[in-house]
C-alpha atoms as a printed R data frame, in Angstrom:
    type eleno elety resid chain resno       x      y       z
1   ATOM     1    CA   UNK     A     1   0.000  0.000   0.000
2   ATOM     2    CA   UNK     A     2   1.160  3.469  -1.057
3   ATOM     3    CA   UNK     A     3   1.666  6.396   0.833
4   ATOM     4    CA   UNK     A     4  -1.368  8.349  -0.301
5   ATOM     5    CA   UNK     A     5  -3.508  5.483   0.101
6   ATOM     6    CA   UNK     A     6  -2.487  5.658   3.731
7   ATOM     7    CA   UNK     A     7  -3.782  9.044   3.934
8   ATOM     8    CA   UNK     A     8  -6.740  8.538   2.095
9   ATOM     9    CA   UNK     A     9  -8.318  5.874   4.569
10  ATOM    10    CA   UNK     A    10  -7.003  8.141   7.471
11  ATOM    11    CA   UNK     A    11  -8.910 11.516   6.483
12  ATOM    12    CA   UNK     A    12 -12.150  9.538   5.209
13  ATOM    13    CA   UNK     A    13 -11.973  7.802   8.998
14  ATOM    14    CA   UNK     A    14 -11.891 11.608  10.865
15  ATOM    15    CA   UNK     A    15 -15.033 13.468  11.773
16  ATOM    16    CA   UNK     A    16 -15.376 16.815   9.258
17  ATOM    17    CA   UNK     A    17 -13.869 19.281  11.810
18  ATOM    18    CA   UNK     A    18 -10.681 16.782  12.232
19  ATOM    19    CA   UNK     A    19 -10.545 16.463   8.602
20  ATOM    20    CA   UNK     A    20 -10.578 20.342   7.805
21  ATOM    21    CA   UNK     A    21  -8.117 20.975  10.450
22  ATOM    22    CA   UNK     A    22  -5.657 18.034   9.023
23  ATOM    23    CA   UNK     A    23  -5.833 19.683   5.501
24  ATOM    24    CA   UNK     A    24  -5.710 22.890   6.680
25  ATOM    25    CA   UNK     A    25  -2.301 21.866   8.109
26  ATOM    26    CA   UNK     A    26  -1.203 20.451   4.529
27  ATOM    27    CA   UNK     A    27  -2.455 23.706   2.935
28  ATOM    28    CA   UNK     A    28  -4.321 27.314   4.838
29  ATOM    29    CA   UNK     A    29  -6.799 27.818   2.609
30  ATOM    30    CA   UNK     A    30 -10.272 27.719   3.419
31  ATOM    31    CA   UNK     A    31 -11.774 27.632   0.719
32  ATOM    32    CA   UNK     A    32  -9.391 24.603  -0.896
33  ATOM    33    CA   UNK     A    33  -9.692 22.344   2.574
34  ATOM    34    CA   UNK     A    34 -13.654 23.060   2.406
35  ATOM    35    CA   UNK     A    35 -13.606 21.927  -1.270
36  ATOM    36    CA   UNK     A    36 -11.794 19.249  -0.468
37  ATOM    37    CA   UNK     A    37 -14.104 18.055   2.330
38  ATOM    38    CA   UNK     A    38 -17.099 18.352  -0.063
39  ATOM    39    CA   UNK     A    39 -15.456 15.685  -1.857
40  ATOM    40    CA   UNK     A    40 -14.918 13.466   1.048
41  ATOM    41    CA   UNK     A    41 -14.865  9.819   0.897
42  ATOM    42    CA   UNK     A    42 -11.381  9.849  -0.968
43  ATOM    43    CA   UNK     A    43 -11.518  6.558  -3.302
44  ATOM    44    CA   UNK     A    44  -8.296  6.234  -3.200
45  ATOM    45    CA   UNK     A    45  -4.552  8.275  -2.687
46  ATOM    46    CA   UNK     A    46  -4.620  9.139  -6.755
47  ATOM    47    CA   UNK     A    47  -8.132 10.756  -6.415
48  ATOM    48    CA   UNK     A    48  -6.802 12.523  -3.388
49  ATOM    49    CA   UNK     A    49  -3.825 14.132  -4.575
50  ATOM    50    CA   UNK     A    50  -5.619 14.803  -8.190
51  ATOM    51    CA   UNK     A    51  -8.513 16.207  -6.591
52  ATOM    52    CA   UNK     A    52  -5.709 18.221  -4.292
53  ATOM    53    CA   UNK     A    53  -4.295 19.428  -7.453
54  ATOM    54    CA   UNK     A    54  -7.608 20.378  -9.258
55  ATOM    55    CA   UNK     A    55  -8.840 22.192  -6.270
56  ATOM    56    CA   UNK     A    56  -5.752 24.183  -5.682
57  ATOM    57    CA   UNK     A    57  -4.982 25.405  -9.406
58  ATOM    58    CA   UNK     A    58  -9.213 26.260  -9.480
59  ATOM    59    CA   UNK     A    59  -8.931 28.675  -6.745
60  ATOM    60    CA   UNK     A    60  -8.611 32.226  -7.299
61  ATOM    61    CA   UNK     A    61  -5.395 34.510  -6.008
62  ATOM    62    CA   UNK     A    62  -7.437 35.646  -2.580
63  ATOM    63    CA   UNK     A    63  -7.075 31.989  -1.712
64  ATOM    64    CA   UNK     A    64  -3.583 31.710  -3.035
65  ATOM    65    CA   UNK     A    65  -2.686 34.306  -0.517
66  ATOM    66    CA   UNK     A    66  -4.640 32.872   2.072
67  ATOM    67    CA   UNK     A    67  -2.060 30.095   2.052
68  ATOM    68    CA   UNK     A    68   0.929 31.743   1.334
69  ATOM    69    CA   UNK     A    69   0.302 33.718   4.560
70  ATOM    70    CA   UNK     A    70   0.466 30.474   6.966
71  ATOM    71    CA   UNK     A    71   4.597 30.019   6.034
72  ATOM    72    CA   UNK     A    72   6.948 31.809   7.657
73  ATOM    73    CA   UNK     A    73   9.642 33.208   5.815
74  ATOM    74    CA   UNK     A    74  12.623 31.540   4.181
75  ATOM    75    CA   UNK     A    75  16.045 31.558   6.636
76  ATOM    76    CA   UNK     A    76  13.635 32.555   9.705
77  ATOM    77    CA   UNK     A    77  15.282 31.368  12.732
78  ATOM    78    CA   UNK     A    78  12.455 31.269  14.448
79  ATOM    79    CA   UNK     A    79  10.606 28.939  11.952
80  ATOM    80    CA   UNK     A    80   9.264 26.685  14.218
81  ATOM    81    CA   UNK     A    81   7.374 29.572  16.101
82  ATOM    82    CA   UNK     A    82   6.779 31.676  13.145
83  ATOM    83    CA   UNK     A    83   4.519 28.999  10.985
84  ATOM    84    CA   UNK     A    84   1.152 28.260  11.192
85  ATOM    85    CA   UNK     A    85  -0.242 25.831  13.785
86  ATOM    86    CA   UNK     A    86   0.240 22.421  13.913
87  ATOM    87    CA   UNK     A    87   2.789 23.012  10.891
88  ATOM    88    CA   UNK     A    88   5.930 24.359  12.758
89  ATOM    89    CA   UNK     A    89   7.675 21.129  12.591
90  ATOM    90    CA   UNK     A    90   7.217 20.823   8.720
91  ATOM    91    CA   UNK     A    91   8.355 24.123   8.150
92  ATOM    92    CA   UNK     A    92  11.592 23.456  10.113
93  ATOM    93    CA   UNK     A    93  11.976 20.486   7.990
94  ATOM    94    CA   UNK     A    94  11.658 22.043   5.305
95  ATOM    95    CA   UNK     A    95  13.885 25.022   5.472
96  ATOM    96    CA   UNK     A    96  16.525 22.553   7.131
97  ATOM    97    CA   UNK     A    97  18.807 23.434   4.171
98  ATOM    98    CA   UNK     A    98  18.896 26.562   5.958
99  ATOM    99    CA   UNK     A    99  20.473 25.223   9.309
100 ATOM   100    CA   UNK     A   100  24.068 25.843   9.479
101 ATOM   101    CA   UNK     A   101  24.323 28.524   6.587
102 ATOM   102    CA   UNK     A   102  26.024 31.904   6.887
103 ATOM   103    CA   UNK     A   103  25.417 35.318   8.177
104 ATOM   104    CA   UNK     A   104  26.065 36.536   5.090
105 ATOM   105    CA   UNK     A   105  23.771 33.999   3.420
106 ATOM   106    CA   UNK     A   106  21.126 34.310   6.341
107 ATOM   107    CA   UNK     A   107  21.342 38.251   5.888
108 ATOM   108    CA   UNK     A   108  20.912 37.718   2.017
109 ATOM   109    CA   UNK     A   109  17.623 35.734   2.760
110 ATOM   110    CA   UNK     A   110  16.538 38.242   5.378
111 ATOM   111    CA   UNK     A   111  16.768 41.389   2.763
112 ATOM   112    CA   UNK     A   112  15.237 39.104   0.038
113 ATOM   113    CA   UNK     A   113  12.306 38.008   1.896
114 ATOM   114    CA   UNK     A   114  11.808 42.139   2.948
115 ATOM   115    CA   UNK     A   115  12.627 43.282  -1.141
116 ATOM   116    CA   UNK     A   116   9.890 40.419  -2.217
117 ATOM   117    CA   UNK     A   117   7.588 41.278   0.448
118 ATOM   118    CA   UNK     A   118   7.312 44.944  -1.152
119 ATOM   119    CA   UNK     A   119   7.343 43.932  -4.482
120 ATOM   120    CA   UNK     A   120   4.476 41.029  -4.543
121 ATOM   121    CA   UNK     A   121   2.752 42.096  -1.416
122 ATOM   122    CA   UNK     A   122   3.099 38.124  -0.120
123 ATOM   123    CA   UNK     A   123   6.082 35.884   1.190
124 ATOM   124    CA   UNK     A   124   8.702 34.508  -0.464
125 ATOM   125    CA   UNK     A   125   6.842 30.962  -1.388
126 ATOM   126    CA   UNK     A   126   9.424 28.114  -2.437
127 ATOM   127    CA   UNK     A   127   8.808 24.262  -1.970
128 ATOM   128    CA   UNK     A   128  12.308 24.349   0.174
129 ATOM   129    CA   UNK     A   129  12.901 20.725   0.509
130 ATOM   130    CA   UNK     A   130  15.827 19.574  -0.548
131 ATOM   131    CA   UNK     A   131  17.216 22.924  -1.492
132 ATOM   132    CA   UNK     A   132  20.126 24.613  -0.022
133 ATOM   133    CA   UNK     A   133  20.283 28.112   1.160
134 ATOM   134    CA   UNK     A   134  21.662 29.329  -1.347
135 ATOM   135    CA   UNK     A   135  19.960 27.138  -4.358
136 ATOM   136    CA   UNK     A   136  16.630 29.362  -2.344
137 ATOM   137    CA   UNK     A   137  18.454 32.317  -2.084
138 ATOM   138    CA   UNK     A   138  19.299 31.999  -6.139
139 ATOM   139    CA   UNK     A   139  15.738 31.110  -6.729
140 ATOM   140    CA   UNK     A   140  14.935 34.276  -4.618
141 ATOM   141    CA   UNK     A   141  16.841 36.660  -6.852
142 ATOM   142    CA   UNK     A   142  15.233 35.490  -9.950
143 ATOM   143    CA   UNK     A   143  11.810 35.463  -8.638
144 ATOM   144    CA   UNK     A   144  12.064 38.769  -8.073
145 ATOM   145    CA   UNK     A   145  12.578 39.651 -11.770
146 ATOM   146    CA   UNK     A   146   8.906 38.546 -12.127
147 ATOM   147    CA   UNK     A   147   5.757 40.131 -13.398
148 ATOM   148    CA   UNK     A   148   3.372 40.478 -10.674
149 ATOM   149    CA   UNK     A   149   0.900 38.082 -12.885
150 ATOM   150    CA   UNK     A   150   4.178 35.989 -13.631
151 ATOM   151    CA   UNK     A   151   5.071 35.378  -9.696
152 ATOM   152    CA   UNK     A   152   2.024 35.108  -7.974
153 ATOM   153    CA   UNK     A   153   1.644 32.089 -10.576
154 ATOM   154    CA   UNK     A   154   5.208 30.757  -9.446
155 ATOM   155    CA   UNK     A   155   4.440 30.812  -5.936
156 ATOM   156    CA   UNK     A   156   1.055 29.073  -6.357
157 ATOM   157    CA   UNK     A   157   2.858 26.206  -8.158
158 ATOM   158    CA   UNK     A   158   5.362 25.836  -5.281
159 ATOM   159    CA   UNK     A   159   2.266 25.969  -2.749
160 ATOM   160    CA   UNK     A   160   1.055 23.347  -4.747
161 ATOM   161    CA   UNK     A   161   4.119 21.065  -4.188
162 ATOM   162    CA   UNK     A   162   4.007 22.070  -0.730
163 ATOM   163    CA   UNK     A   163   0.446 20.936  -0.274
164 ATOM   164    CA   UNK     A   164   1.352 17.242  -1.747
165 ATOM   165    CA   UNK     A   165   4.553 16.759   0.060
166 ATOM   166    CA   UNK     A   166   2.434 17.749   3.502
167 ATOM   167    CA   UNK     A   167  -0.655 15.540   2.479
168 ATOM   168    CA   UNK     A   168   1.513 12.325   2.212
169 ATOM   169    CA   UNK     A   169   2.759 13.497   5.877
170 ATOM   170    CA   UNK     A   170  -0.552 13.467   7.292
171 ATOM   171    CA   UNK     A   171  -1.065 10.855   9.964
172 ATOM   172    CA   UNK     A   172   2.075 10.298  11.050
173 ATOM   173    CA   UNK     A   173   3.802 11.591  14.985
């Protein structure tokens, strides 16, 4: 059995509150997590994560930045603090690229996130797993090149990627 089958069977077996807070977790936006309770029973992980997907790219850029507003920023120190509830553990995990990098690199991040900030009116949004600080850091910089119609499509795609990689979480300590 699959991953997302796993998580399937364990948000059709919560009651509707339990299951909006669990996807709210995987993704802040009300409007996607009520959309995807509508659609509760899952069949199966492939529905879930298509349905995930559908939902997401459906929704308008109100709910985008509904969601983008739950992360903290990239290279905050106080990540685990800073993110939204229940996901401050995630977030560390997946900034850990971060851990151990620079000042200067930390500073670099710091200024970004505050340039990007003005210029989209949102925070920096990058699906950070994996990634070094300075592969986000790079990413960063040319982000912020970007059309406003340009980026806030970006940063919805990386939410997206976000949103999967936290569903197949769900259900585990």
């Amino acid at each position: 059995m699959n991953r997302p089958d796993e998580v399937t069977r364990y948000l059709n077996n919560l009651s509707a509150d339990e299951g909006r807070a669990e996807l709210l977790r995987c993704c802040h936006s009300t409007n996607w997590a009520d959309q995807m309770m509508a659609n509760r029973p899952f069949a199966d992980g492939t529905e879930l994560l298509a349905l995930a997907d559908s939902i997401w790219n459906g929704l308008d850029e109100d709910d985008w930045r509904e969601a983008f507003a739950a992360h903290p920023m990239i290279g905050d120190q106080q990540v685990h603090r800073n993110a939204a509830p229940g996901t401050g553990r995630w977030a560390q995990a997946e900034q850990e690229g971060v851990a151990g990098s620079s000042a200067e690199v930390l500073n670099a991040l710091a200024a970004g996130n505050q340039l990007y900030r003005e210029r989209y009116g949102f925070v920096f949004l990058i699906c950070a797993t994996g990634l070094s600080a300075a592969e986000m850091l790079g990413q960063m910089q040319t982000r912020l090149l970007h059309t406003h119609h340009h980026e806030i499509r970006v940063a919805s795609e990386e939410q997206r990627q976000i949103t999967r990689l936290r569903l197949e979480k769900l259900g585990t300590p």
